[in-house]
C-alpha positions as CSV (number, residue, x, y, z in Angstrom):
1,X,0.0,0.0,0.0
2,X,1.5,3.5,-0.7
3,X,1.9,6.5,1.8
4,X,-0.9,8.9,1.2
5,X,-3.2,7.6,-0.3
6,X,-5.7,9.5,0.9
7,X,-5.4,13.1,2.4
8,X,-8.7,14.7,3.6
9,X,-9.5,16.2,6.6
10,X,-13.4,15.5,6.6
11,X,-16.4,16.8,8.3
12,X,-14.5,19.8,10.4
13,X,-15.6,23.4,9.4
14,X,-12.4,26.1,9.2
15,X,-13.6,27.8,12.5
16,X,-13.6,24.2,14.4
17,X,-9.9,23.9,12.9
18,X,-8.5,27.4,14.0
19,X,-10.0,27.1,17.5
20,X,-7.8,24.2,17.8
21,X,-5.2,25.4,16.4
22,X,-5.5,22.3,13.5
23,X,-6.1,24.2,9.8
24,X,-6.1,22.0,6.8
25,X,-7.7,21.0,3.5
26,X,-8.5,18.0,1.0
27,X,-6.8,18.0,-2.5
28,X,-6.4,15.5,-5.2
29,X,-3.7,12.7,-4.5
30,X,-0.9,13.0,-7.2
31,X,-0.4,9.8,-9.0
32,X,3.3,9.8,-8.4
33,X,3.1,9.0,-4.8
34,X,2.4,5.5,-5.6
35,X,5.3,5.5,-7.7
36,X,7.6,5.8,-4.6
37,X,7.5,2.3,-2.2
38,X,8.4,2.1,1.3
39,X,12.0,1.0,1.8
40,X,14.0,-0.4,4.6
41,X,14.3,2.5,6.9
42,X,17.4,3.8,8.6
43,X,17.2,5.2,11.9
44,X,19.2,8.0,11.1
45,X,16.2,9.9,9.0
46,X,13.6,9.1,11.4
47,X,14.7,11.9,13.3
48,X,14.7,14.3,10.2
49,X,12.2,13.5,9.3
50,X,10.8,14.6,12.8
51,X,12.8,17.5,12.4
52,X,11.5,18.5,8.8
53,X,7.5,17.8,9.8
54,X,7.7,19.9,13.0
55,X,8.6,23.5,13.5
56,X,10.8,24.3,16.3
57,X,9.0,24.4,19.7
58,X,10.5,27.9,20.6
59,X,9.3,29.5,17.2
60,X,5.5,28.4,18.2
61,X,5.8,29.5,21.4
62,X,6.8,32.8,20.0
63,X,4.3,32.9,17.3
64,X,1.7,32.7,19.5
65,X,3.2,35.0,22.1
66,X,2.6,37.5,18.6
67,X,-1.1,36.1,18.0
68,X,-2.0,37.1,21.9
69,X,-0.5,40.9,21.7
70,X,-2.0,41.3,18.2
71,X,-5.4,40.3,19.3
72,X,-5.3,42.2,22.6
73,X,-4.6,45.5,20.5
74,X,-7.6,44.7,18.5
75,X,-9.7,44.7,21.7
76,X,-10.0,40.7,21.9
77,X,-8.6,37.5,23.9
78,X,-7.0,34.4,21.6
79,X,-5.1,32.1,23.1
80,X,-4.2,29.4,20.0
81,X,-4.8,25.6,21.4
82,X,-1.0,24.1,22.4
83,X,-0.6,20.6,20.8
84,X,2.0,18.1,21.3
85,X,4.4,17.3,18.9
86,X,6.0,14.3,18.6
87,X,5.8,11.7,15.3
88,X,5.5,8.8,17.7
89,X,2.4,10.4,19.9
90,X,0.9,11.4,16.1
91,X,1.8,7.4,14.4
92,X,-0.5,6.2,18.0
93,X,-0.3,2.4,17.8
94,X,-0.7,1.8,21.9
95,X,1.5,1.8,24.7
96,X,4.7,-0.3,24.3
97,X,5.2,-3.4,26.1
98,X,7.8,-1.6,27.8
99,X,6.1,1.1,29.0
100,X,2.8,-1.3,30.2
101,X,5.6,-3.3,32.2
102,X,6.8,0.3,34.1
103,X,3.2,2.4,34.5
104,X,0.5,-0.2,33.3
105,X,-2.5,2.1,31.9
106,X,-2.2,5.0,34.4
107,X,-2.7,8.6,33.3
108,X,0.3,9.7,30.8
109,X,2.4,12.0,31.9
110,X,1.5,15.8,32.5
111,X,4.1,16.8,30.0
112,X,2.3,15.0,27.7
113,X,-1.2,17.0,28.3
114,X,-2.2,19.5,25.1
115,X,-4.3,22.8,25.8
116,X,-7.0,23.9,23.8
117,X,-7.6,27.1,22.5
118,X,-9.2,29.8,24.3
119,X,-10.8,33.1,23.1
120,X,-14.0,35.8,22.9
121,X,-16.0,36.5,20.0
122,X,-14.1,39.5,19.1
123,X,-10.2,37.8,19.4
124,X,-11.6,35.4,16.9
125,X,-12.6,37.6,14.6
126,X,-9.5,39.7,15.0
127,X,-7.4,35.9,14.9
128,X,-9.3,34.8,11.9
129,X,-9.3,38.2,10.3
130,X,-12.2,40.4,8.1
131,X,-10.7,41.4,5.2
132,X,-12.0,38.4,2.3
133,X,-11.0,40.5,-1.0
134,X,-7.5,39.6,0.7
135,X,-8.5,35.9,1.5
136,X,-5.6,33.4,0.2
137,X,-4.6,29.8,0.6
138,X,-1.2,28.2,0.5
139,X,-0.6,24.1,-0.7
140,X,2.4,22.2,0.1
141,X,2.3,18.5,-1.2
142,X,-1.2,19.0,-2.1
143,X,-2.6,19.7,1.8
144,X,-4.2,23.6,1.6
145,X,-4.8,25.5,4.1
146,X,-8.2,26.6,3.2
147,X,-9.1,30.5,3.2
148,X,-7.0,32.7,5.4
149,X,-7.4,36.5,5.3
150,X,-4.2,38.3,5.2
151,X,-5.5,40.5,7.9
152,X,-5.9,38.5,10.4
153,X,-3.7,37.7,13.3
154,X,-3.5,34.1,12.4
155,X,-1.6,35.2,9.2
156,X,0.2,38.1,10.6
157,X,2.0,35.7,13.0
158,X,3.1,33.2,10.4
159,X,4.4,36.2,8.5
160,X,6.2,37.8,12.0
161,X,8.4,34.3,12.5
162,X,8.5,32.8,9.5
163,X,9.5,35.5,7.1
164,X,6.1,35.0,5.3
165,X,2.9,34.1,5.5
166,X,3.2,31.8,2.9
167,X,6.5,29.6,4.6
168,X,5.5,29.5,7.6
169,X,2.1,28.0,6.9
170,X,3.8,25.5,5.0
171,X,5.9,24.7,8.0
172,X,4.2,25.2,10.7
173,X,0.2,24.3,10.1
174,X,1.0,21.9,6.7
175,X,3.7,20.3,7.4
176,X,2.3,18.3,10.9
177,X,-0.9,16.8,9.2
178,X,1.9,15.1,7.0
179,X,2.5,12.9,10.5
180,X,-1.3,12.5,11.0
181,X,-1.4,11.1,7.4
182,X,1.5,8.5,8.2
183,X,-0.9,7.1,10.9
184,X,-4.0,6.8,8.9
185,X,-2.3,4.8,6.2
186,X,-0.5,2.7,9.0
187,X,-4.2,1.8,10.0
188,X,-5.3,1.0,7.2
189,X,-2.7,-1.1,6.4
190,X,-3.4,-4.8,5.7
191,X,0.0,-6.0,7.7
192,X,-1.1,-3.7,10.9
193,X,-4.8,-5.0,10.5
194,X,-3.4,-8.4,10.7
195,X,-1.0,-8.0,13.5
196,X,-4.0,-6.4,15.3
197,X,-6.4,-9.6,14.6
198,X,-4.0,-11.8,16.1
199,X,-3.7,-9.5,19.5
200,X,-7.8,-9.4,19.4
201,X,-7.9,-13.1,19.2
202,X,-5.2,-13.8,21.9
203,X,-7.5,-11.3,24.1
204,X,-10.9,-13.1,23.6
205,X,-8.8,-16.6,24.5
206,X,-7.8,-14.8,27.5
207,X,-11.4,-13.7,28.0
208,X,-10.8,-9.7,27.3
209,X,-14.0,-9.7,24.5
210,X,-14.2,-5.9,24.9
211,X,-11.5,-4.5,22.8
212,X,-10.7,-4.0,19.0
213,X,-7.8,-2.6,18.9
214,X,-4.7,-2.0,21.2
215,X,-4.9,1.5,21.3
216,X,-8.0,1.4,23.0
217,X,-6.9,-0.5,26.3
218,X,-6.3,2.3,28.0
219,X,-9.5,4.0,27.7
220,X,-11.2,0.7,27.9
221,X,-9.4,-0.2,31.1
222,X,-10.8,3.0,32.6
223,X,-14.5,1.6,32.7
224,X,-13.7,-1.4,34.1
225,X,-12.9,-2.8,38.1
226,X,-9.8,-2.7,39.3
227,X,-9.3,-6.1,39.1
228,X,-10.4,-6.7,35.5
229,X,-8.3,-3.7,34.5
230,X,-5.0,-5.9,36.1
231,X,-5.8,-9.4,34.1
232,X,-6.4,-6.6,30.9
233,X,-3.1,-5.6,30.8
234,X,-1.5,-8.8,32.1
235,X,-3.1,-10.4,28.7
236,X,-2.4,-7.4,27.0
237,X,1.3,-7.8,27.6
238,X,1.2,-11.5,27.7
239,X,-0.8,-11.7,23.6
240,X,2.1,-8.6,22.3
241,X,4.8,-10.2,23.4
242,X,3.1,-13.9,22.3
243,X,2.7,-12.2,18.5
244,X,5.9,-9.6,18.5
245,X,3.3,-7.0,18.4
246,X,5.9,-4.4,19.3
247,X,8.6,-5.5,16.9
248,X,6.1,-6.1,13.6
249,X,4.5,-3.0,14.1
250,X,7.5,-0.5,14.5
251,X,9.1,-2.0,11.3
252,X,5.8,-1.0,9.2
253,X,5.7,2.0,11.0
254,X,9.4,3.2,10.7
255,X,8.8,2.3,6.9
256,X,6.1,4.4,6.3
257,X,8.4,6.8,8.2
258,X,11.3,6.2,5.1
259,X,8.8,7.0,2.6
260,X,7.9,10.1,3.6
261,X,11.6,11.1,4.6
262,X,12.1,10.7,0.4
263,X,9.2,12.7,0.0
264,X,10.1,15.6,1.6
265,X,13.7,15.2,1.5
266,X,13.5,17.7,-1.7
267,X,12.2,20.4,0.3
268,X,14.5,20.2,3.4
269,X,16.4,23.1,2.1
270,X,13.6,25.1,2.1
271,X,12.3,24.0,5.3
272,X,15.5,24.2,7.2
273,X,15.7,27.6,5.9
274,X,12.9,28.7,7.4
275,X,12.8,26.8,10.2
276,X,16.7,29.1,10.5
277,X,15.1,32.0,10.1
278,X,12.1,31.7,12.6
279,X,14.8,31.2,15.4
280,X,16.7,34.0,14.6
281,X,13.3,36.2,14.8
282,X,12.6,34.4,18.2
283,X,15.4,36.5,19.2
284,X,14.3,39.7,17.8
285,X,11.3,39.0,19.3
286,X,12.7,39.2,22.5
287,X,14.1,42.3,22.0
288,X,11.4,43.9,20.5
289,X,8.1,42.3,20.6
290,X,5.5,43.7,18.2
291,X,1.7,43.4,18.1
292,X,1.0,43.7,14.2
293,X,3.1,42.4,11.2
294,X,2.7,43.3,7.4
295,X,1.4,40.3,5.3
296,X,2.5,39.4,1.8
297,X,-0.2,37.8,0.3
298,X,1.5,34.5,-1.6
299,X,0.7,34.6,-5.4
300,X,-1.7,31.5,-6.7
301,X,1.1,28.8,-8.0
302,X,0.7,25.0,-8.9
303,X,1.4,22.8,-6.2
304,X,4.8,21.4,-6.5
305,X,5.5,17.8,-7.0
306,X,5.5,15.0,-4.5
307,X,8.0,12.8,-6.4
């Protein structure tokens, strides 16, 4: 099965998407992305590749740091939703047997926790912006944005880190949902639906009928005693290590993560660049803070090719 195969975003409406900080769109998948397979995967790109789908931490923080002081000086409140980014958290498969063995299916850890958006009716409308003659959208790898008005604060802040609107959209709001489609293609794989069959089966021999999946054990084990939460996971660890649940399922996973290293590997210059630049405006940042930002608005231009 090839990586991206499908890349929609359904049944969300933009406003749902910006008050959580999650802004995307559905596009056409280009035939040549089944022209690249998945190869065997060397660890070495797995973290640039996590370095290449992520904008640095420091960068956000600042952007929206920029997004609060430009709303307040329209007379509004927007606080953008803080999310969690890590491939591994995004590619969700479970807990590892590892990690069942140390904390079982306790809470995860607080550093861990993502915080949602919060705002009034008039810092959305000064985040979202009122201006639609000046209404754009940027695509990169055939995910768009969707309509984002150049005055807005949402745009003004990719514009005030990134160097413009256009680039750091790509990086910043793009470039994540490019994780999120690695783990719907990993689920939908034929190997991982297997692998996930023969854990079911082990479960309902060990009398655990009530789960489908192991990424819903620790939800499930929530609604249950304590003592049928203990024999869940002891089964739970007993059927993945039983089937090499752990092992199977992070070589599929690490070569989806290959494919889309050679995917984006021909825009890592540009990403890196901007990814360059944002920090060094972190720093100006901190020297001079501003609350409004001039917007280029990006000129209509063909998506460029995933091969």
């Amino acid at each position: 099965m090839s990586l991206l195969t499908s890349h929609c975003i359904k049944g969300v409406s933009i406003l749902s998407l910006l008050a959580t900080g999650l802004l995307t769109g559905c596009s056409t998948q280009p035939e040549n992305f089944s022209e690249l397979p998945t190869q065997k995967p060397k660890p070495e790109h797995i973290s640039q590749l996590s370095s290449w789908i992520y904008p640095p931490a420091e960068a956000e923080e600042a952007r929206r740091g920029f997004v609060e002081r430009c709303v307040k000086q329209a007379g509004g409140s927007y606080k953008e939703a803080v999310l969690h980014h890590d491939l591994e958290d995004t590619v969700y498969t479970g807990r590892t047997t590892e990690e069942l063995k140390e904390t079982g299916y306790g809470p995860e850890p607080a550093d861990k926790s993502q915080q949602i958006a919060d705002f009034d009716q008039k810092g959305l409308d000064a985040y979202i912006g009122t201006d639609k003659t000046q209404q754009f959208q940027v695509t990169f790898m055939d995910y768009t944005s969707g309509g984002i008005s150049a005055d807005g604060c949402l745009a003004q802040s990719y514009e005030y880190i990134y160097g413009s609107a256009e680039n750091g959209i790509k990086v910043a709001l793009l470039a994540p949902q490019f994780g999120q489609a690695i783990s719907e293609e990993l689920h939908a794989d034929q190997t991982y639906i297997d692998l996930q069959n023969a854990w079911k089966t082990c479960m309902n021999d060990a009398g655990i009928t009530s789960l489908e999946s192991t990424d819903q054990a620790v939800y499930q084990s929530s609604l249950v005693d304590a003592e049928t939460a203990e024999k869940m996971l002891k089964s739970d660890i007993s059927c993945r290590e039983g089937n090499n649940f752990d092992g199977a399922v992070t070589e599929l996973k690490h070569s989806y993560y290959e494919s889309m290293y050679k995917r984006l590997k021909q825009f890592s210059n540009d990403i890196e660049e901007t990814h360059q630049f944002a920090l060094e405006r972190v720093n100006a940042d901190k020297a001079e803070p501003k609350d409004t930002s001039s917007v280029t608005v990006p000129t209509t231009s063909p998506s460029p090719s995933a091969s």
